[in-house]
C-alpha positions as CSV (number, residue, x, y, z in Angstrom):
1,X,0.0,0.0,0.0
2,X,1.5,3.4,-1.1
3,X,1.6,6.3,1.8
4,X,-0.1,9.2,0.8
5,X,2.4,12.1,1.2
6,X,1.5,14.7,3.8
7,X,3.6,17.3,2.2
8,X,2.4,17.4,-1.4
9,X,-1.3,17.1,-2.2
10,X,-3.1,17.5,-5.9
11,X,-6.3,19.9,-5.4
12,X,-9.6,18.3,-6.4
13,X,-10.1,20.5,-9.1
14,X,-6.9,19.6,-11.0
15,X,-7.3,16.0,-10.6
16,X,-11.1,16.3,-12.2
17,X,-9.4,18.6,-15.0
18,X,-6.5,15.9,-15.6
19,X,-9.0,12.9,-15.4
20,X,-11.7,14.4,-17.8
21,X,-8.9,15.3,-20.4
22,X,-7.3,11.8,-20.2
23,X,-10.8,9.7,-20.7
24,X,-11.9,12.7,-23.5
25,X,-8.7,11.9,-24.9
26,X,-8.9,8.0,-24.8
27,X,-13.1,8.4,-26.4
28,X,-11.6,10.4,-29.4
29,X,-8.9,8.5,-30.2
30,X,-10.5,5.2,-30.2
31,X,-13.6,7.0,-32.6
32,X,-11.1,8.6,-34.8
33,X,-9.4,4.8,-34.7
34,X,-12.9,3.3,-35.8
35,X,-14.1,5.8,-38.2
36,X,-12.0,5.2,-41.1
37,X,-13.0,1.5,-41.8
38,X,-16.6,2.8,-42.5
39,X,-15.4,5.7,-44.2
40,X,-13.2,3.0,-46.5
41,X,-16.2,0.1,-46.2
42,X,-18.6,2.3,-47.8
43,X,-17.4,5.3,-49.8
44,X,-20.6,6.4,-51.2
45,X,-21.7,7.5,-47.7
46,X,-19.1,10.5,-47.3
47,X,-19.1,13.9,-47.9
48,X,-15.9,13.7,-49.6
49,X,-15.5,10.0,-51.5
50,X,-12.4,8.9,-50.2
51,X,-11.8,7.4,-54.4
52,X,-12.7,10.8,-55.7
53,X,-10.6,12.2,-53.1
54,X,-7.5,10.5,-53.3
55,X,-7.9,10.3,-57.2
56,X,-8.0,14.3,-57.6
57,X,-5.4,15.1,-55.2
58,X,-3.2,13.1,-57.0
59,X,-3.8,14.5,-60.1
60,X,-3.0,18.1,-58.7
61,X,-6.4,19.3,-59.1
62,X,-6.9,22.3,-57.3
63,X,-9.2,22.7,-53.5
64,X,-12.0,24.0,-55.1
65,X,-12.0,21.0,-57.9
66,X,-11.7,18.4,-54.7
67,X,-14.5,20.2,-52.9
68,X,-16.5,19.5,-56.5
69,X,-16.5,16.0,-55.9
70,X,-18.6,16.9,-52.1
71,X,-21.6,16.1,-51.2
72,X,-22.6,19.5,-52.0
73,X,-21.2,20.2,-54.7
74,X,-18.8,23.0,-53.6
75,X,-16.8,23.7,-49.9
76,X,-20.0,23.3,-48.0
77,X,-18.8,25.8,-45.1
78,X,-17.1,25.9,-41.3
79,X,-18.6,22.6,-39.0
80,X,-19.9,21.2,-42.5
81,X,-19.9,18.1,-40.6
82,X,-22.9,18.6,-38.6
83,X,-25.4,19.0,-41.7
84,X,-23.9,15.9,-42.9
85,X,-24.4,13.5,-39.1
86,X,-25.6,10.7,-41.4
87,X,-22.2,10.6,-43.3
88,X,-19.3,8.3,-41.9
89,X,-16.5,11.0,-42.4
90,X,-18.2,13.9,-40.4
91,X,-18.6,11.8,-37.6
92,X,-14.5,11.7,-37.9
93,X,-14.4,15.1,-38.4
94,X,-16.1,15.5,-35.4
95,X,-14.0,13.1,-33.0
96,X,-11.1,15.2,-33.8
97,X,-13.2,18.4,-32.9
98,X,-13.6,16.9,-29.7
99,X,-10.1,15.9,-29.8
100,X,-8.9,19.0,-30.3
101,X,-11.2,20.5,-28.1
102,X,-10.3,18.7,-24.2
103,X,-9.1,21.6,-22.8
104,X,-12.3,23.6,-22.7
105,X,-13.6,19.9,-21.8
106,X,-11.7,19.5,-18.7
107,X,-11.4,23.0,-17.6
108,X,-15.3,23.4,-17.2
109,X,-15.7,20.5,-14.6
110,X,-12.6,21.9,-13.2
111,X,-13.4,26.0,-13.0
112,X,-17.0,24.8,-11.2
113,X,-15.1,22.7,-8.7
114,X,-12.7,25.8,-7.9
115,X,-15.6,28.3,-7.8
116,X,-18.4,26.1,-5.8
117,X,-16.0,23.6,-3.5
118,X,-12.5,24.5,-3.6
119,X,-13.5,28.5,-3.1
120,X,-10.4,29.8,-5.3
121,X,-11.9,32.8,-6.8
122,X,-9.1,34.1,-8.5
123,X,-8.0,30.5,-10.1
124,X,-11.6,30.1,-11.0
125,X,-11.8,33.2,-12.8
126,X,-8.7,32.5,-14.8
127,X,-10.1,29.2,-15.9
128,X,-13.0,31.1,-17.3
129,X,-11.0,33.6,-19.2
130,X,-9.0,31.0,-20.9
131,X,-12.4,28.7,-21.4
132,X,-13.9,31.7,-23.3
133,X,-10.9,32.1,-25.1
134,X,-10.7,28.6,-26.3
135,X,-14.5,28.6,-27.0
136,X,-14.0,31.6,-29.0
137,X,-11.4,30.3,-31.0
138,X,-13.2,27.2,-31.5
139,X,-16.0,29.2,-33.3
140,X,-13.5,31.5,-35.3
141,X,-13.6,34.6,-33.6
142,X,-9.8,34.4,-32.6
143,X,-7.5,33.4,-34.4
144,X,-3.7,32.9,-35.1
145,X,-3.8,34.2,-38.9
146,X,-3.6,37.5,-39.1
């Protein structure tokens, strides 16, 4: 049995934070894993047709003569993947959303447990300024580019 040491203890709300990012991390992975053999089983049932796909890229053609060969017709738009929930690639497009997105994930169980048990006002408010900043970059507001 391991001693717990007296001298070094992990607050609550960083072991909910570190737990929630690990098992969001684990979920995506696995889907992202299991998505691509029924986005290669049945190509038909993408947005993009892997074939087409593959087929045009390697030809050089352009983005906007790949996005041709969409469900749509043309680049259908930002979170395309959500008018398209019955296609097998969105639903890889959005494991990797979530993916991508753990931090906002983990910090709002965390910033709740700071604010409402843990009492640490000022940590809680940081972990709200950086989960609005993550959700607005998430949407497009922020960005990198200039």
């Amino acid at each position: 049995m391991r001693e717990k040491n007296s001298e070094f203890d992990i607050p609550g709300s960083q072991k909910i934070f570190g737990n929630t990012v690990y098992w969001v991390a684990i979920a995506a992975t696995v889907g992202a894993l299991i998505v691509p053999v029924f986005i290669l089983a049945c190509p038909s049932n993408n947005v993009l047709n892997p074939a087409l796909v593959f087929r045009a890229i390697f030809e050089g053609a352009a983005p906007a003569e790949i996005w041709a060969h969409s469900a749509s017709g043309e680049f259908p738009g930002a979170h395309f993947y959500l008018d398209y929930l019955t296609k097998a690639d969105s639903w890889g497009m959005i494991f990797c959303a979530i993916g991508i997105s753990y931090g906002i994930i983990g910090l709002v169980p965390a910033v709740l447990y700071q604010a409402f048990k843990e009492k640490d006002w000022f940590c809680a408010i940081l972990g709200s300024i950086i989960i609005v900043l993550i959700f607005l970059s998430l949407i497009g507001v922020l960005s990198v580019a200039g």
